[in-house]
C-alpha positions in Angstrom: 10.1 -16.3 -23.5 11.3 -13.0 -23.9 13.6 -11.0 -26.4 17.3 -11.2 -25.3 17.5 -7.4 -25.4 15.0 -7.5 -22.3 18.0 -8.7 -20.5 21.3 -7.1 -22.0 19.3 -3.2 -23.4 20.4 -0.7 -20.7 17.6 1.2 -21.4 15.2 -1.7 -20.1 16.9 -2.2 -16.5 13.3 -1.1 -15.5 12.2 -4.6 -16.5 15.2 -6.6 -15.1 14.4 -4.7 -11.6 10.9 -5.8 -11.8 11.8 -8.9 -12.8 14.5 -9.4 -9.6 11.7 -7.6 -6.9 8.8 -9.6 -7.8 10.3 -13.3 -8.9 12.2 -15.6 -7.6 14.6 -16.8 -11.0 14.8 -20.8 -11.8 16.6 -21.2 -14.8 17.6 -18.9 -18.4 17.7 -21.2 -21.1 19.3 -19.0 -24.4 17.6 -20.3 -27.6 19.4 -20.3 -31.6 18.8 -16.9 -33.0 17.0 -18.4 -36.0 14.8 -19.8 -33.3 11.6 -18.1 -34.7 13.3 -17.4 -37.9 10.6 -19.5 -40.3 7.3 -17.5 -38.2 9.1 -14.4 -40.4 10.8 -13.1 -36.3 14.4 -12.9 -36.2 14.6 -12.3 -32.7 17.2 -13.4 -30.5 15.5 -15.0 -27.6 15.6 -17.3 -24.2 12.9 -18.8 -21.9 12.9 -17.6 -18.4 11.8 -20.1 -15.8 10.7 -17.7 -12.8 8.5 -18.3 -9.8 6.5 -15.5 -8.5 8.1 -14.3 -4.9 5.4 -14.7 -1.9 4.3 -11.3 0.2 7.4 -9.8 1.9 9.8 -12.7 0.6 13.0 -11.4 -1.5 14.8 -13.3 -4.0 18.2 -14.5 -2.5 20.4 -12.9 -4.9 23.1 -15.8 -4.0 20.9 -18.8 -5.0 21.7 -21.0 -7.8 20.2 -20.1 -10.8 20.5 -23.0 -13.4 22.1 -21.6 -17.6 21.5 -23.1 -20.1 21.8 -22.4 -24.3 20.3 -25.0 -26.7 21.7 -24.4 -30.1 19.1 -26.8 -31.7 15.3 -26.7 -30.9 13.5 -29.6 -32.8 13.7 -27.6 -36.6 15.8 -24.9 -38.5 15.2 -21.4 -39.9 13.3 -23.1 -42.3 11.1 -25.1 -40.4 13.2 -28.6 -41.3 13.6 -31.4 -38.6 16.9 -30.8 -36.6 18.2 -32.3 -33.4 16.7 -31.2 -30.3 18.7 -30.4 -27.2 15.8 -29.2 -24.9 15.1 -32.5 -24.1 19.1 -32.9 -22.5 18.3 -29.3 -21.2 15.3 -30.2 -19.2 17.4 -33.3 -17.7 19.8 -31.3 -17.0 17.8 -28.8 -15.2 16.3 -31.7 -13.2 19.6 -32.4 -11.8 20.7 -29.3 -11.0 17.4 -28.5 -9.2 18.6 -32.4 -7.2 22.3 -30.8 -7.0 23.6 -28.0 -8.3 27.0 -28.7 -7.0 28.4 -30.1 -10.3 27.0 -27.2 -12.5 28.8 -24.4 -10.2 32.1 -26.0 -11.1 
């Protein structure tokens, strides 16, 4: 998980370019911005799903990578049961990983 201004703060392209030369990137899934709103953290966040690239291997900079933004994680802002869509997101990263012909359209 990291803060969404890692990915989108001009000032931290450092970290994106580390991020790009040393991993190989699965999936970003964007989480609710009150996401960690009842821990008293009202950062906007999303998970990245990365695998580490092997010695001398570069990340293909035309694969797939599988989006994703799940407006309801399990509770609210105030820590009250809510629907959950990571469940739905996880299946529909399972596909994609199977086929990610559908999910480019």
């Amino acid at each position: 998980m990291v803060p969404d201004g890692i990915l989108t703060n001009r000032s931290l392209q450092y970290v994106r370019d580390y991020i790009l030369d040393a991993f190989a990137i699965l999936a970003i899934v964007s989480l609710p911005g009150t996401a960690f709103s009842y821990y008293g953290a009202g950062v906007k966040s999303s998970l990245l799903f990365l695998r580490r690239l092997a010695a001398g291997e570069e990340f293909d900079g035309d694969a797939p990578v599988f989006m994703a933004a799940a407006e309801s994680i399990g509770y609210d802002a105030t820590g009250r049961t809510t629907e959950n869509e990571l469940p739905r997101v996880l299946e529909d990263y399972r596909r994609f990983r199977e086929d990610p012909t559908p999910f480019l359209q």
